[in-house]
N, C-alpha and C positions, 0 to 999 in steps of 0.2 A: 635785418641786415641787407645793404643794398648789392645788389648782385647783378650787374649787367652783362646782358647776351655780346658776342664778339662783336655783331653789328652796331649796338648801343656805344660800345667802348669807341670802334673806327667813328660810328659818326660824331662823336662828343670831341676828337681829335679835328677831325675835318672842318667840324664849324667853329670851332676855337680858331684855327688857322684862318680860316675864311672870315671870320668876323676883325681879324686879327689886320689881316690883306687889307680890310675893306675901311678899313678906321671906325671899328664899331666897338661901342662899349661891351668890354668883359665882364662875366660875372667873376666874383673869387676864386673859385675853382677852375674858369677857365683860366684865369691870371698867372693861376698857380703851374698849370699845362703849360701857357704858353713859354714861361722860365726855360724849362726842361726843352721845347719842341725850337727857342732859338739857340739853346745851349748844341743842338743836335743839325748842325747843318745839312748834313748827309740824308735828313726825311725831307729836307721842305720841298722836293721834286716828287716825292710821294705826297707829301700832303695839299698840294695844291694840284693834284691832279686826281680826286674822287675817285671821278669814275673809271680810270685803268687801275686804281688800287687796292678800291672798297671790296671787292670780294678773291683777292690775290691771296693764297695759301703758303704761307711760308716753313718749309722742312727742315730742321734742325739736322737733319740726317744728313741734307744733303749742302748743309755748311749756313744755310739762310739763316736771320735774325730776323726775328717778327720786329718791324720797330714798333707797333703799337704795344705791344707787349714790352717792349722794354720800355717806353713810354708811359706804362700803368705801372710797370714798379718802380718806377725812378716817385711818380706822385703816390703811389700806396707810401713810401722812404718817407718822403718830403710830410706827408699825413701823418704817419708813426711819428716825428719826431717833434712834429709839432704841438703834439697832447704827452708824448714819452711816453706809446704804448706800442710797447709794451715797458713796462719801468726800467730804464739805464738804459734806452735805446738812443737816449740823445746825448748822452754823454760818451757810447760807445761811438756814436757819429761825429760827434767832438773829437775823439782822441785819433780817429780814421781819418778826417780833415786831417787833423796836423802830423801825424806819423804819413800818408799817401799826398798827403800836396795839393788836396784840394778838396772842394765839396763833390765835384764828378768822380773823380779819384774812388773816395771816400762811398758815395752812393753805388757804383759800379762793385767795389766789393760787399757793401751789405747786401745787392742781390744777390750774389753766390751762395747767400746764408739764405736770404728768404726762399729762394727757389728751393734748398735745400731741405727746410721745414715743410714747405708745401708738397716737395717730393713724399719726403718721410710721412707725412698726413695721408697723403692718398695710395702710399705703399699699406699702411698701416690700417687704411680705412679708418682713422680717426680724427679728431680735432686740430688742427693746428697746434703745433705745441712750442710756446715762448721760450720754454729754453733750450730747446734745439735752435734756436736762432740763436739765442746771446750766448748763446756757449761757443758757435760758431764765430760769431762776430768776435767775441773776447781772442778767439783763436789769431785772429787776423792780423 
């Protein structure tokens, strides 16, 4: 399972952006980043500027939003739904499109579920667990 260090995630953000700026061909996964990183205007002053950002701490405590982090669950979203895993995740993403009005809409609430699974996981010290999420999501 692939599991990248915080630095790994910023810089894989950074040269997507920077490859992006530069008119350089994407790989897929960048392609799939970049969707999310023009849908999100409010980073591109962070993401074309590395080096004030690449190692900036963001506090939830103290009101901040990591945008990389919210930038990895929007494409963890965009990944789950594109294989449907976990099973009825895209159809739960389906029906969040059209009852919330959009696909941001729509991805903005399945993070509230996924963060909440990943909560419940590392409360519990165990695995991720799928239907804490769709039970969540069904909620929505």
């Amino acid at each position: 399972m692939f599991n990248p260090t915080r630095d790994q995630v910023r810089d894989f953000f950074f040269e997507s952006w920077r490859k992006f700026t530069d008119k350089l061909p994407l790989t897929p996964l960048e392609g799939m980043a970049l969707e999310i990183m023009v849908d999100h205007p409010e980073y591109h002053q962070i993401l074309s500027r590395r080096d004030q950002y690449v190692d900036r701490d963001y506090a939830p405590e103290n009101g901040d939003i990591n945008p990389f982090l919210h930038m990895s669950m929007h494409l963890s979203i965009r990944e789950q739904i594109s294989i449907d895993q976990p099973p009825g995740v895209r159809a739960q993403h389906q029906r969040l499109c059209a009852s919330l009005g959009g696909v941001m809409e729509a991805e903005h609430a399945m993070m509230d579920c996924l963060a909440e699974m990943i909560w419940q996981a590392q409360r519990a010290r165990t695995a991720p667990d799928a239907s804490i999420y769709l039970t969540c999501l069904a909620a929505k």
